[in-house]
C-alpha positions as CSV (number, residue, x, y, z in Angstrom):
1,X,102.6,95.9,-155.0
2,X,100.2,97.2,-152.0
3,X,101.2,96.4,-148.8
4,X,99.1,94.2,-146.5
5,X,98.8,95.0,-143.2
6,X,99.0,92.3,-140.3
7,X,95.5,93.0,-139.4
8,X,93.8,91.8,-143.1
9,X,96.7,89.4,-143.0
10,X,94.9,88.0,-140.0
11,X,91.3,88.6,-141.5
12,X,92.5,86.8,-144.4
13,X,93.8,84.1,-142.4
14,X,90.5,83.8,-140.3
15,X,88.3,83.4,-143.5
16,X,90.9,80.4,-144.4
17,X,90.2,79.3,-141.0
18,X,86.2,79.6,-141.2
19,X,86.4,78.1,-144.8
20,X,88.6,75.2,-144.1
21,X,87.1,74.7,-140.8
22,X,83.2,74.1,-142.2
23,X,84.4,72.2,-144.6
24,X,86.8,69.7,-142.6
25,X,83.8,69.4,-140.1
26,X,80.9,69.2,-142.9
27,X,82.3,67.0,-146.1
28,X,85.3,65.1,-144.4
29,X,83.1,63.2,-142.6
30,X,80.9,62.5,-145.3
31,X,83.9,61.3,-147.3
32,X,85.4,59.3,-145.1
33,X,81.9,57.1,-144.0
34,X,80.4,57.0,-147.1
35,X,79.0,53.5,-148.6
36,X,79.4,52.2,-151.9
37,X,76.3,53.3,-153.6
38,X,76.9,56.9,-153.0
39,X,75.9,58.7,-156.1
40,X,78.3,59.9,-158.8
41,X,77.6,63.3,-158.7
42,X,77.6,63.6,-155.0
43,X,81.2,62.1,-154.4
44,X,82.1,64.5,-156.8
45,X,81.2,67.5,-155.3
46,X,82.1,65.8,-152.0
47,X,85.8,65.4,-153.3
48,X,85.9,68.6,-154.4
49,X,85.1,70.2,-151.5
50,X,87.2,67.6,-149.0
51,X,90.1,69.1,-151.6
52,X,89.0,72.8,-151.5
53,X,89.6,72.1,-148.0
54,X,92.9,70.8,-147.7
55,X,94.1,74.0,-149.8
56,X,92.2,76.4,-147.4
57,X,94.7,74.9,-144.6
58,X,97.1,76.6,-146.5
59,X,95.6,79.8,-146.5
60,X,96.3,79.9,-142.7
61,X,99.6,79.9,-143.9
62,X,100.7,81.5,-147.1
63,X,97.2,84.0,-146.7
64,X,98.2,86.2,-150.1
65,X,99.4,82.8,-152.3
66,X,96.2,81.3,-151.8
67,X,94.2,84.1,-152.3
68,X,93.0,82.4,-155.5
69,X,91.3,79.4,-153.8
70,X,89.0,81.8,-151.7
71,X,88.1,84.2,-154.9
72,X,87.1,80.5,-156.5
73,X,84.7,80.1,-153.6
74,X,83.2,83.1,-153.8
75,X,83.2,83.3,-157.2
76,X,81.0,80.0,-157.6
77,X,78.5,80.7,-155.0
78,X,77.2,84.0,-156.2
79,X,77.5,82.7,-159.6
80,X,75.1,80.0,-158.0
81,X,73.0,82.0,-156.2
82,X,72.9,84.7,-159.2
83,X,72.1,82.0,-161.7
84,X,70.3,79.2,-160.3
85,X,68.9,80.0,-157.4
86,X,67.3,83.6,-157.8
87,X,65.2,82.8,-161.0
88,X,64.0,79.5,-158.9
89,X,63.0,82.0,-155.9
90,X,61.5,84.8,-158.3
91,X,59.4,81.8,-159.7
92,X,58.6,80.5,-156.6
93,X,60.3,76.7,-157.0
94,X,62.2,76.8,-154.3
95,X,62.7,72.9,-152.5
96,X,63.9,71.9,-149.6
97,X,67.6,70.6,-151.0
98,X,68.0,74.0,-153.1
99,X,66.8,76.1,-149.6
100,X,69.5,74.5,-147.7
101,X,72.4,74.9,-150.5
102,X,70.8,78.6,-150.5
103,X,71.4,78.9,-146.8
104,X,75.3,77.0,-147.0
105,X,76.3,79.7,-149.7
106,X,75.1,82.7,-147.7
107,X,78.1,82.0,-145.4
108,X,80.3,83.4,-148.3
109,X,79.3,86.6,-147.3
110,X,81.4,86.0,-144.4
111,X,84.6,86.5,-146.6
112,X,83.6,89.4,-148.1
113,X,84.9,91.7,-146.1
114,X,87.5,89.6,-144.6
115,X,89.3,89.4,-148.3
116,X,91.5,92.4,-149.1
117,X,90.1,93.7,-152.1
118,X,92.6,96.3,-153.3
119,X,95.2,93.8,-153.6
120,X,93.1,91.4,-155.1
121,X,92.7,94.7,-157.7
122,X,96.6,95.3,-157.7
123,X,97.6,92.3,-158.5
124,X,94.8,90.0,-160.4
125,X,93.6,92.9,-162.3
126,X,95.9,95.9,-163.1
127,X,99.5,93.5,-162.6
128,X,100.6,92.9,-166.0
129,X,100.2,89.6,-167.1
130,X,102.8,86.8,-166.9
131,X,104.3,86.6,-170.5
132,X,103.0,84.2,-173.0
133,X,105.9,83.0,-174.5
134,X,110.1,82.6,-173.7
135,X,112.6,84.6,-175.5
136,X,114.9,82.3,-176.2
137,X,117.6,85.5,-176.2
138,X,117.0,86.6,-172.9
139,X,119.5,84.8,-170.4
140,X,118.3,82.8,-167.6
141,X,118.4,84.9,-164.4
142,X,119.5,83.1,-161.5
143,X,119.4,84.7,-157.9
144,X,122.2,85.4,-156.4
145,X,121.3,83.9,-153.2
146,X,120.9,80.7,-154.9
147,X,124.2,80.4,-156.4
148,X,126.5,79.1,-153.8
149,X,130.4,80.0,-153.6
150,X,132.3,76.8,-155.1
């Protein structure tokens, strides 16, 4: 396992913070003041995002464990921005709506170096895997801190 040092602990921390924070102050609002005839797809995205969120806040405090839910974020956007929104610039159809989601997923790059790659390396890529199956002859292995004296 590679050791995390408190400083990237506390880069990793302030991405959650920036990533939680833009979102609480951007889509919450949005969320909670919407009307009725809000559009399907935007309620969706809104709800996902107002969720994305709540699990960044714990990102301040479990940094490592939810190293997942930030990977997801950038993941998407330069997916996005790979996909969707390059061949629209190369061709020139750029609007107003997909400018400004342009502009909102450049902030990713923000976490990029904030986000401590070689663990992310250690353990999502080289860790083995978690097994797919039990073996029901193994024994259970139970902690001995959790097993109290009678």
């Amino acid at each position: 396992m590679t050791e995390i040092s408190p400083v990237r602990l506390y880069a990793l921390r302030l991405a959650f913070l920036i990533f939680a924070g833009g979102l609480i102050l951007v889509k919450w609002p949005m969320l909670i003041s919407h009307d009725a005839s809000w559009p399907p797809f935007e309620g969706v995205t809104g709800a996902l995002l107002g969720g994305l969120a709540l699990m960044a806040l714990l990102g301040l405090r479990y940094p490592l464990q939810m190293l997942p839910i930030l990977l997801f974020e950038v993941t998407w956007k330069i997916i996005w921005g790979a996909l969707i929104f390059l061949p629209l610039w190369q061709a020139g159809k750029v609007d107003e709506v997909t400018a400004n989601i342009g502009v909102n997923c450049l902030f990713v790059l923000l976490f990029l170096p904030l986000i401590p790659w070689d663990y992310v390396f250690a353990n999502f890529v080289r860790a083995p895997s978690t097994r797919w199956r039990h073996n029901k002859l193994e024994p259970a292995v139970v902690p001995a801190s959790a097993v109290t004296p009678a």
